[in-house]
C-alpha positions in Angstrom: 113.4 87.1 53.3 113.3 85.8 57.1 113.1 88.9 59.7 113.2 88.6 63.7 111.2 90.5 65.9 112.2 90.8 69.6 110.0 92.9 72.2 110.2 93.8 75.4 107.8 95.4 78.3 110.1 97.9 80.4 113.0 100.4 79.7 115.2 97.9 82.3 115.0 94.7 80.1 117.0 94.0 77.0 116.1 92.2 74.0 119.7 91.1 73.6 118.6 87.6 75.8 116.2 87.1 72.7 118.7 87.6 69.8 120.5 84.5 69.7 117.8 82.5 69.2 116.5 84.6 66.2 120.0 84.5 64.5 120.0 80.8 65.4 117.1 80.7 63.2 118.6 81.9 60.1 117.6 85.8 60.9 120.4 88.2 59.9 121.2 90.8 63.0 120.6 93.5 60.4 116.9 92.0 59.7 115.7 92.2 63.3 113.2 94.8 64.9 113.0 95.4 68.0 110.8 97.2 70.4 111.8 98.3 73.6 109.7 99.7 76.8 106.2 98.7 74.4 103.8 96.7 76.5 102.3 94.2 74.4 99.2 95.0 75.1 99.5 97.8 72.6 98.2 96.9 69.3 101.1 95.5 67.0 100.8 97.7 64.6 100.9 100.5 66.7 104.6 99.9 67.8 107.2 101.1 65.8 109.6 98.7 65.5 106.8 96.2 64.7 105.4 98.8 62.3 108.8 99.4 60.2 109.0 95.6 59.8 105.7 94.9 58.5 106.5 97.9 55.9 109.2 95.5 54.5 107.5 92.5 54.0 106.5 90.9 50.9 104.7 87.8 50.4 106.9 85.0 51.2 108.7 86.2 53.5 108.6 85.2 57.2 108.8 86.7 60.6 110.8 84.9 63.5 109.8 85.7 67.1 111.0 83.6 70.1 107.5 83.1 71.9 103.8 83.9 70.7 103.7 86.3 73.4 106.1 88.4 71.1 103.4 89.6 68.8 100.8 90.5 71.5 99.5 90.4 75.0 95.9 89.7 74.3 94.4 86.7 72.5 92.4 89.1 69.5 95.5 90.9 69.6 97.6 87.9 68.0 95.2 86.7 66.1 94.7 90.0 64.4 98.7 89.9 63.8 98.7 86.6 62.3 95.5 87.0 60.3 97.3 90.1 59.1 100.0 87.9 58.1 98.3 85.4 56.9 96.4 87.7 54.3 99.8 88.8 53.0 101.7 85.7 52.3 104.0 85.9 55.1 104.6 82.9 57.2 105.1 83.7 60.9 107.4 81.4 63.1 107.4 81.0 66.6 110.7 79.1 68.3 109.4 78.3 71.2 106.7 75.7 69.1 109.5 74.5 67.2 108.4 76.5 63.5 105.7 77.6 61.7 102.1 78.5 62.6 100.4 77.8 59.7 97.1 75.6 58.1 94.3 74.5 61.0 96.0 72.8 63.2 98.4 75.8 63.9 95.8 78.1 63.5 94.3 76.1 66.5 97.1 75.8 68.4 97.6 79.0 68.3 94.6 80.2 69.5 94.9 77.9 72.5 98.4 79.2 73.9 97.3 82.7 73.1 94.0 81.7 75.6 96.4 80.6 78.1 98.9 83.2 78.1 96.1 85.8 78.7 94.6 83.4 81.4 97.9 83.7 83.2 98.4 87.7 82.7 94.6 88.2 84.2 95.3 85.5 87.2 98.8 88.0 87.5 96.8 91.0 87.2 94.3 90.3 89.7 96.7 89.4 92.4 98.7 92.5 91.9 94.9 94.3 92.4 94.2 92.4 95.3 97.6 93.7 96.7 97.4 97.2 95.8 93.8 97.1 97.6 95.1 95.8 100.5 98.1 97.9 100.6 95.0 101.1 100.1 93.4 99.8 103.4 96.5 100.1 105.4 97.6 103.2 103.8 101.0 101.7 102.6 102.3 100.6 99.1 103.4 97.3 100.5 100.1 96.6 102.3 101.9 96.2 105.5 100.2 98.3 108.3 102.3 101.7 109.2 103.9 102.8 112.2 106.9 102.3 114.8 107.2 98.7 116.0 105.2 98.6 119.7 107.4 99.8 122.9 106.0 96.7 124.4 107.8 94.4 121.9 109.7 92.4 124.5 111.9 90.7 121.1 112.2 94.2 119.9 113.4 95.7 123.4 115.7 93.0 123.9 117.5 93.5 120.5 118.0 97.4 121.5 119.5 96.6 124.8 122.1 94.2 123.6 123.2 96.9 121.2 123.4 98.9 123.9 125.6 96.6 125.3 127.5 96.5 122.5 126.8 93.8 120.7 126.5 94.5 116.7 123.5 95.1 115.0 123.6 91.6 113.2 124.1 89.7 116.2 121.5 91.6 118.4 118.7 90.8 115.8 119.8 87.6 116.0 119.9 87.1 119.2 116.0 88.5 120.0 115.0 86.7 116.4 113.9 89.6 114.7 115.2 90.6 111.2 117.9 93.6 110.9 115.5 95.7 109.2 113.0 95.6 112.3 115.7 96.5 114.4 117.1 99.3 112.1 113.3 101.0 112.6 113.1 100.2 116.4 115.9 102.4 116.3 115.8 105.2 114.4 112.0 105.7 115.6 112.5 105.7 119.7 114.7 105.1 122.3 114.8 102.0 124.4 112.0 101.9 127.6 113.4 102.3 130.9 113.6 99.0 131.8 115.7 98.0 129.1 117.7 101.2 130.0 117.7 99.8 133.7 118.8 96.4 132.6 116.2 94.2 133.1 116.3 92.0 130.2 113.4 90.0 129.2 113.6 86.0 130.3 115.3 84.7 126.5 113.4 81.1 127.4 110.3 83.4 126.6 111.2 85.1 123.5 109.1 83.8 120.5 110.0 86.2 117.9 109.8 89.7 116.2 
């Protein structure tokens, strides 16, 4: 018997991007398992859709899944899964490989794209780290330092005067090169100087930029 197994990490994705390929394969719909909102850094056995198709497998049988990174997020975790396998006859097959993983040399290629997927996820992980400690220094999720854009931002007061004037929104950030959401802030956080108010517009030949 051939059964598919299609994962993914969040509640937003679908595994329906995964199912063609695994009926492609020779996988009936009703022999696929699925889990959805699982990280794969939980131990295979551990998610239930995984758990409920290992239950149904006898020796001979195979398991389809469209990458390695299906069966796991951590190199001892899929090496646990497919020495699982392994020890009960069942023949694991990986699409993105082109078949089975089987015998030393799969056993070795194996291992090595399981290395390298968890390289990438750690090189992922410490970026997003780096971020979020940056974002701690500043005080702000996005690590972008917090409060109102300056009063002394000539490109900033320029932009609020031509609105002022009646010029849109989209053509006054434009105009002082600043984006939309800069001017939306400048805005709704204080009113313009009084020599904006007054008229005196900056010189544009020295604008640089918001």
């Amino acid at each position: 018997m051939r059964y598919g197994y299609a994962r993914v990490s969040t509640l937003k994705q679908s595994v329906g991007s995964q199912m063609p390929d695994l009926t492609a394969h020779g996988v009936e719909a009703e022999n696929v398992f699925s889990d959805v909102g699982v990280s794969g850094s939980t131990n295979a056995l551990d998610r239930p859709g995984f758990a409920a198709m290992v239950a149904m497998l006898n020796c001979g049988d195979e398991i389809v899944v469209t990458k390695i990174d299906r069966l796991g997020r951590s190199t001892a975790d899929v090496l646990h899964t497919l020495d699982h396998m392994d020890g009960i006859g069942v023949e694991v097959v990986v699409i993105q490989l082109g078949g089975k993983i089987s015998g030393p040399l799969g056993r070795l290629l194996r291992t090595v794209l399981a290395a390298v997927g968890e390289f990438e996820r750690d090189l992922i992980a410490e970026r997003i780290n780096a971020g979020l400690e940056n974002a701690r220094k500043h005080g702000t999720k996005s690590g972008k330092a917090i409060g109102r854009p300056r009063r002394s931002g000539r490109a900033v007061d320029l932009a609020l005067r031509l609105v002022e004037q009646g010029h849109s929104h989209r053509d006054a950030a434009q105009i002082a090169r600043i984006s939309p959401s800069t001017l939306t802030r400048a805005r709704q956080s204080y009113r313009s100087p009084p020599e904006i108010r007054q008229g005196r517009l900056p010189d544009f030949s020295q604008i640089n930029g918001g």
